[in-house]
C-alpha positions in Angstrom: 191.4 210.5 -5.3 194.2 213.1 -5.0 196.9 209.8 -4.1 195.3 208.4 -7.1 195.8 211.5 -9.4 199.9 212.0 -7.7 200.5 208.4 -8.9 199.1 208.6 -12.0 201.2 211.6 -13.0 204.2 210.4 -11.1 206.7 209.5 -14.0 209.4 208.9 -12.0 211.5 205.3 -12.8 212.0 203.7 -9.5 211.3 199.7 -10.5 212.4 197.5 -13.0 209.2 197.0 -13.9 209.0 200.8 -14.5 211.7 200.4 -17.4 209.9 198.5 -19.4 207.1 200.5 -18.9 208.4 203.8 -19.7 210.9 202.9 -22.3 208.4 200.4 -24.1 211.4 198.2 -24.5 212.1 194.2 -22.6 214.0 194.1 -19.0 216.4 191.6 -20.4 218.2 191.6 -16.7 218.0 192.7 -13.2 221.8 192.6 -11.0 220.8 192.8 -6.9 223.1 195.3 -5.0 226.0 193.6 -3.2 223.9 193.9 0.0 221.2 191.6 -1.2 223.9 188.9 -1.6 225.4 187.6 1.4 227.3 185.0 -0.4 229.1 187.7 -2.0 230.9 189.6 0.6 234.4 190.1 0.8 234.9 189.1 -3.0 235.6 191.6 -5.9 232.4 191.9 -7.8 233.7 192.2 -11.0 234.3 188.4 -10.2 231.5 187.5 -9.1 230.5 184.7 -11.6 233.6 183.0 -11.2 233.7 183.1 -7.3 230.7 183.0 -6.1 228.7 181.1 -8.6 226.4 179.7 -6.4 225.1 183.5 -5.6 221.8 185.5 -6.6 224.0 188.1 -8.1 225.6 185.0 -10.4 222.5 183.4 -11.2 221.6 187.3 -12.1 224.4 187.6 -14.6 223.4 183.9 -16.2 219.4 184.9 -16.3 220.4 188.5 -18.1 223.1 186.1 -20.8 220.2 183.7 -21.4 217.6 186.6 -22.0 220.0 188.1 -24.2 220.7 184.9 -26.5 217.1 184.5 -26.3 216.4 188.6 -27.5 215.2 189.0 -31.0 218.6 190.8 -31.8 220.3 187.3 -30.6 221.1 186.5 -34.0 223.2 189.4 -34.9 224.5 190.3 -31.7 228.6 190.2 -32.0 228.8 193.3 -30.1 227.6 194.4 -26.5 228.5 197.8 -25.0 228.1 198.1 -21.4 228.0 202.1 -20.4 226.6 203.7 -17.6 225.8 208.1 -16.6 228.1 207.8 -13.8 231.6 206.5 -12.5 231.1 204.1 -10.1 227.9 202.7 -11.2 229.5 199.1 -12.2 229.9 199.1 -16.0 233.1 197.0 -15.5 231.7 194.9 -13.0 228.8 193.7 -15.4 231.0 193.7 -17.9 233.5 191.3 -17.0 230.8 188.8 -15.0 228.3 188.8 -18.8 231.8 188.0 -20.2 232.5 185.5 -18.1 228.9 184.0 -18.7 229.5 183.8 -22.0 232.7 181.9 -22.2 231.3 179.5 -19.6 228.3 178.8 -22.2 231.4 178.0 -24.7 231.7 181.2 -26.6 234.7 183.1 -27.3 234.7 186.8 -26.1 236.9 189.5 -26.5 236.8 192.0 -23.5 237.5 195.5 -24.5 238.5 198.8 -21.9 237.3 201.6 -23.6 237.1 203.8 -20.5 240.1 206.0 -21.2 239.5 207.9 -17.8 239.7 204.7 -15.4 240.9 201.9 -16.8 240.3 198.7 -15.0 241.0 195.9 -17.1 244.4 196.2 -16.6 243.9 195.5 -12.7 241.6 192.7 -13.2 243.1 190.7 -15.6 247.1 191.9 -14.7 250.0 191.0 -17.5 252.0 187.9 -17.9 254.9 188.5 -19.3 256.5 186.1 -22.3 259.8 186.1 -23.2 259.1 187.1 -27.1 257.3 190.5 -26.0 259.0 193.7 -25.4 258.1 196.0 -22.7 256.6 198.2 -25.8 254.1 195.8 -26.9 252.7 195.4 -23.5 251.8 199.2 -24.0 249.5 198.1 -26.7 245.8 198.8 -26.0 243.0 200.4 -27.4 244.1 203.5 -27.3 247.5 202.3 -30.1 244.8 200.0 -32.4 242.9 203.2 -33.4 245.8 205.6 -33.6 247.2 202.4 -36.0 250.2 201.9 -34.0 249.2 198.0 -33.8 246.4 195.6 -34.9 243.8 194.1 -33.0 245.9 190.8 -32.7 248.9 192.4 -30.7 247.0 194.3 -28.3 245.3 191.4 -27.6 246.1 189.4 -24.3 245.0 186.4 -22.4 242.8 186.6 -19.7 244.4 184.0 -17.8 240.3 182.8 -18.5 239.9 180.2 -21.1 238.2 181.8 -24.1 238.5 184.9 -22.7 240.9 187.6 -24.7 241.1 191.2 -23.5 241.8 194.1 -24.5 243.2 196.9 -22.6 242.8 200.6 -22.7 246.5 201.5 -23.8 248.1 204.6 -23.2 245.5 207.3 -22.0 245.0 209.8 -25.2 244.8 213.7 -25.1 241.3 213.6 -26.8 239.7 210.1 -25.4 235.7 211.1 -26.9 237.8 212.7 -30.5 239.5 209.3 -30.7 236.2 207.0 -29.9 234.0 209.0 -31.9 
């Protein structure tokens, strides 16, 4: 009876299953850790969709796009913020592979690096240089968009991805949160 008592009080979240039952709201997704995946090793998992699509975590990233398109919100979902409590718990890494996801089911996506602290995007998706761009307007991010120093359109670049635009952070602000918020 005691066990019984200690597990009903218990209101730890240790499941998925415990998500949905604490937070009253639907699991759209579930990614496996990198060990779970064999097929996975010894590639970057921010690309995981692209290659290693034959994997769990893939098929993960796929299942989570579907459930979203399929959410009641579906219809006026333009926007998906991907955030996490930590550094280092992946927000890039599920970011870029639902991205990817997406442009594979023919939709265009814009991928944005607001993470002012540690930028990745820029790593991930590294600059081609054209002849008509200066070494100025490669500076272009986020971070020049919302202190008006360009629009959305020249701190745009190609992902080297079909359908796939991104966005980089730009040069890193004093006051990143002043500047989001």
């Amino acid at each position: 009876g005691l066990t019984f008592l200690v597990e009903l009080a218990n209101d730890l979240v240790r499941t998925p299953s415990d998500v949905a039952r604490f937070l009253h709201i639907p699991l759209l997704g579930v990614i496996p850790d990198e060990s779970e995946d064999s097929q996975v090793r010894g590639i970057e998992l921010c690309h995981a969709v692209r290659q290693a699509p034959y994997s769990v975590i893939s098929e993960s990233y796929r299942r989570c796009r579907t459930n979203l398109l399929l959410s009641e919100a579906a219809e006026f979902l333009k926007t998906l913020l991907v955030s996490s409590g930590s550094a280092g718990d992946g927000k890039t890494s599920v970011a870029v592979n639902l991205a990817t996801t997406f442009v594979a089911a023919d939709k265009k996506v814009l991928l944005i690096d607001a993470n002012f602290r540690r930028p990745n995007l820029q790593k991930l998706f590294p600059r081609v240089e054209a002849n008509m761009m200066t070494a100025e307007q490669f500076d272009f991010g986020l971070s020049s968009v919302l202190m008006n120093q360009c629009g959305v359109k020249e701190a745009m670049r190609s992902s080297g991805i079909g359908g796939l635009d991104v966005i980089y952070c730009g040069p890193s602000p004093a006051a990143p949160a002043e500047m989001l918020g």
